[in-house]
N, C-alpha and C positions, 0 to 999 in steps of 0.2 A: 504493500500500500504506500510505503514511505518510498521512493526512490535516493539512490545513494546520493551522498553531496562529495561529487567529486568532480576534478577540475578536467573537462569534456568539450570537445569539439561542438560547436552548438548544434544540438539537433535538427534543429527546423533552418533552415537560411528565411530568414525574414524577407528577403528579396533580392536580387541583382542590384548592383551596381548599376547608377545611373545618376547624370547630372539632370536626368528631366523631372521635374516636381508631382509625373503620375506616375511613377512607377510602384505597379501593383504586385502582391500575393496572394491568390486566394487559396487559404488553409481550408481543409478538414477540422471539420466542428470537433476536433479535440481538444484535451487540455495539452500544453505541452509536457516533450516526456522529462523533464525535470522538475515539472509539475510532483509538490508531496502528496496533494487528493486526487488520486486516481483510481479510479473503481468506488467500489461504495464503502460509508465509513464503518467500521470498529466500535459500536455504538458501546459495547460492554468495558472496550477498553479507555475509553472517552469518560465514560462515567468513572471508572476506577478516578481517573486522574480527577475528573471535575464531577464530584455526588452531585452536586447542584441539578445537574443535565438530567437525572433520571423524570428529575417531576416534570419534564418538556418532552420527552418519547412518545413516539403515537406510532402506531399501526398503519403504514398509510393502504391506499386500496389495492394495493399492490401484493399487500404481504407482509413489506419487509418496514423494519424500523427507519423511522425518519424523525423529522419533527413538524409542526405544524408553522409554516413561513409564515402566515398570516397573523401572529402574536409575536410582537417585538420585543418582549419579555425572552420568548426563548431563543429568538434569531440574536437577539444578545448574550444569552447563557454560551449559545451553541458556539458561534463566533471566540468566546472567553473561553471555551475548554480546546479548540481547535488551534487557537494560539499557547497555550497551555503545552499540549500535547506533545503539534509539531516544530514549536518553534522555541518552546522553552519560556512563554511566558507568562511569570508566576502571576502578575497581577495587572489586570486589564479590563476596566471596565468605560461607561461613557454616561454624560449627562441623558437624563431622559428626552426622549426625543429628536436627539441628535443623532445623525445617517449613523447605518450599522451595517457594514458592505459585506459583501457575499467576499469571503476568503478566497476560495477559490480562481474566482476570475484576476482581484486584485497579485496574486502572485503571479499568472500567466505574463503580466503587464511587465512585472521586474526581471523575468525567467527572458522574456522575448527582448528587452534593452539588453540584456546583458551578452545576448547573442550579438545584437549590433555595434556594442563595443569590442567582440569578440574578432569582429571581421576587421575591425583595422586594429588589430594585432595578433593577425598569424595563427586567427583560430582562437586562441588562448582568452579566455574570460578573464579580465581583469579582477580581481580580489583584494579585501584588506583594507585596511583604515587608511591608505594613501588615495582610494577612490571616493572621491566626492558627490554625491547623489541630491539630486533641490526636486522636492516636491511641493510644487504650488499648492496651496487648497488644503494642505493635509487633513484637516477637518479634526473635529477630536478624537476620534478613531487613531490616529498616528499609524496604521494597518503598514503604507509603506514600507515606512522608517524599521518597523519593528521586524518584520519581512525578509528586507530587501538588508538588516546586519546579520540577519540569520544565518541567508543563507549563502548571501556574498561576504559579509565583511565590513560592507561600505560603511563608509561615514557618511549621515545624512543633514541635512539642514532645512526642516520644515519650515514653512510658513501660513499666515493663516489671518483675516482679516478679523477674525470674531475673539475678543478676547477671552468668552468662555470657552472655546475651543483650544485656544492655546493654553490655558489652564489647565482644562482636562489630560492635555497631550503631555503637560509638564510633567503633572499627576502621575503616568504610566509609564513614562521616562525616568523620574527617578524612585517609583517603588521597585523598578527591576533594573535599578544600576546599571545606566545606561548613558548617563548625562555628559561623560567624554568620548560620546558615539554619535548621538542625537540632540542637536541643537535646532530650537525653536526661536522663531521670530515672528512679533507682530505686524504685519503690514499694517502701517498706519492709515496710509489712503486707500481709503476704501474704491477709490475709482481706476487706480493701476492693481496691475498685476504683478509685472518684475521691475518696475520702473523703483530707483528711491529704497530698494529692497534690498540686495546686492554691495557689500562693499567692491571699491575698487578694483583691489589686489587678489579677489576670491573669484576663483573657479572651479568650474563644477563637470564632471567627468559627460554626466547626465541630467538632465532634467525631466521631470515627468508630472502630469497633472491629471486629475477627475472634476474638469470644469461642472458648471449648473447647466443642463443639460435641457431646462427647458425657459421658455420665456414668459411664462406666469405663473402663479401660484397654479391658477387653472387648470392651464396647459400642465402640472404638475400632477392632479388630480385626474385628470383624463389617465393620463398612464397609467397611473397607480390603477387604476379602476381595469385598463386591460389586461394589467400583472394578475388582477385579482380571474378574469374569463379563463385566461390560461392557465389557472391553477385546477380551476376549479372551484373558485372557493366564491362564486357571486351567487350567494346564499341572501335570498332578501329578507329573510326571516331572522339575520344575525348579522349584529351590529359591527362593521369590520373597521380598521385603525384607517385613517384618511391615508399614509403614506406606508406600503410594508417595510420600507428599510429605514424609516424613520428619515430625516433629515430637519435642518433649519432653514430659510427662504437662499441664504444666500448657499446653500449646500448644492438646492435645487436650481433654482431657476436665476437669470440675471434679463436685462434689460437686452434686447435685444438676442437672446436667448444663447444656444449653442456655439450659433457659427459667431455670432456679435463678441463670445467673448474669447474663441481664437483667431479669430480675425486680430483682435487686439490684440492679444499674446505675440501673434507674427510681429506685427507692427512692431511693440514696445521691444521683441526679440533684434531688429534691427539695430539698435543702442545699444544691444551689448552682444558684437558678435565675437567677440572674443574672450568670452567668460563661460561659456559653454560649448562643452563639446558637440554634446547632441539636446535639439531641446523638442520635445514632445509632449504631447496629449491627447487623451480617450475622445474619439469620435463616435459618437452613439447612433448615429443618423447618418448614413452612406447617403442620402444623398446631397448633403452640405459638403462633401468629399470636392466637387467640381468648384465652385466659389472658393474653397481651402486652399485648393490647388492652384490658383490664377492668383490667390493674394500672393503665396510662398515665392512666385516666380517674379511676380510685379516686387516682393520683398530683395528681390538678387541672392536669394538662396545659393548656395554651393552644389547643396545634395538632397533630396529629398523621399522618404520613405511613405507608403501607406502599407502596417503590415497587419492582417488578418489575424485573429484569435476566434475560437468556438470552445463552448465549456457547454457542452449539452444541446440543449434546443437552440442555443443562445449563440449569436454572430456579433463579435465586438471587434473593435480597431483600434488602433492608434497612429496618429500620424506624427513623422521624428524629421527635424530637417538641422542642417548645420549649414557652415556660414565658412564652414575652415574648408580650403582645397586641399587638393593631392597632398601636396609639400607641408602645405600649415597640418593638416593629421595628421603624417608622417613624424614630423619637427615633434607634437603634440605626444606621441603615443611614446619615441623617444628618452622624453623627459621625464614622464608621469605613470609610464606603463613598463618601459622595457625590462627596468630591473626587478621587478616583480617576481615570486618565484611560488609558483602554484603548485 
């Protein structure tokens, strides 16, 4: 169930090499194979580690033990024993109400970057507290960060525009002594993203984001309401939570919705194209893919990725673009990668 942590040729190629800003891959709805949930979970072994989980176990129509997604309650227990388990963390929890993401997909995100910093250097995944990792948005959840030192090493640098969120993330950073691993920052304007964020002299190996994916509260609700048909679970006789994975407004939704707040992210990326290797984020809507795609170029992009993830029924993306050529990632891997020793 657990796949080994060893230092591997990346499974999947995220995509070819290409200076044109569509270059695509279309994966198989799996998880990837470094992916640790693969197959179904160890519900008995789950509970050893985390009793909490047993009062969340249901039968689903299937058979087989699961838990019921539609109580936030246990999509939070479940989350807290699955970090626990796989990842070693002892204590993890999150203000009510606030997103409570599906594990699973969140580590495909960091398994699949790790591949593409893998390709410019010689196969070999980068590892170790010399690798710098910036997740925009991290939300209180910290999920990345906690992740993405697991199972690389990296050193990470959250940020987060909501002050209860960076509390709670402080919260889970230092009850599992982690705070010369994972540093957190406030983005004070609310209206940037990496703008004002950033010192100077910091770079970051990778960058990675889970923008607000929709552009109203509304439009927030609407989803949430087809997650519920596809479960099953649009039961009118029972009172269901407004959002299954919980969230805050700015978790969900922004002004101008999806593409409005990578659009900016490209933009305000233009200002610092040399603080970041690779910078990236979750595209939930393939067809805001084409609009993405003509900002990155009209941006003067260097390189640009769109690469495919599936975790089940489920088709997710993320799109990764850099700023550095040939020679500057060369120069770049060099100095910051070559002495590494895996």
């Amino acid at each position: 169930m657990t796949t080994p942590r060893k230092s591997v040729a990346p499974g999947k190629k995220p995509a070819t090499s290409s200076a044109a800003p569509s270059a695509t891959v279309k994966e198989k709805a799996t998880l990837h194979p470094r992916n640790r949930h693969q197959g179904r979970y160890d519900f008995p072994k789950l509970i050893k580690s985390s009793p909490e989980l047993a009062e969340f176990v249901i039968i689903n129509p299937y058979g087989k033990e699961s838990i019921d997604f539609a109580n936030p309650s246990a999509v939070r227990v479940f989350n807290r024993a699955l970090l626990k388990s796989f990842y070693g963390v002892a204590h993890w929890d999150i203000p009510a109400d606030y997103l409570c993401p599906p594990i699973p997909g969140r580590a495909d995100y960091l398994h699949f970057l790790a591949d593409l910093l893998a390709e410019r250097n010689e196969g070999v995944i980068p590892r170790g507290a010399s690798i710098k990792a910036l997740d925009i948005g991290m939300g209180a959840n910290c999920v990345y960060p906690l992740i993405g030192h697991s199972d690389y090493g990296w050193q990470f640098l959250g940020s987060d525009i909501d002050p209860t969120a960076i509390a709670a993330a402080t919260a889970i950073v230092k009850s599992n002594s982690l705070s010369k691993v994972i540093t957190l920052r406030l983005q004070a304007n609310r209206k940037q993203i990496l703008l004002d964020l950033l010192k100077s002299d910091e770079r970051f190996d990778v960058c990675m984001c889970n923008p607000p994916f929709h552009s109203s509260i509304d439009e927030a609700q609407r989803g949430s309401e087809r997650k519920w048909r596809a479960l099953g679970k649009a039961d009118p006789k029972r009172k269901l939570p407004v959002l299954n994975f919980g969230g805050q407004s700015q978790e969900l939704w922004c002004e101008g919705g999806e593409i409005g707040f990578v659009t900016q992210m490209i933009n305000e990326s233009t200002r610092l194209p040399k603080q970041v290797f690779w910078f990236s984020t979750l595209v939930s809507k393939a067809s805001n893919l084409p609009l993405i795609q003509s900002t990155l170029k009209k941006a003067g992009v260097a390189e640009s990725r769109v690469i495919e993830m599936g975790q089940g029924q489920k088709q997710s993306r993320f799109v990764a673009w850099t700023f550095l050529d040939k020679a500057q990632q060369e120069a770049w891997r060099q100095e910051r990668w070559a002495s590494i020793k895996n």
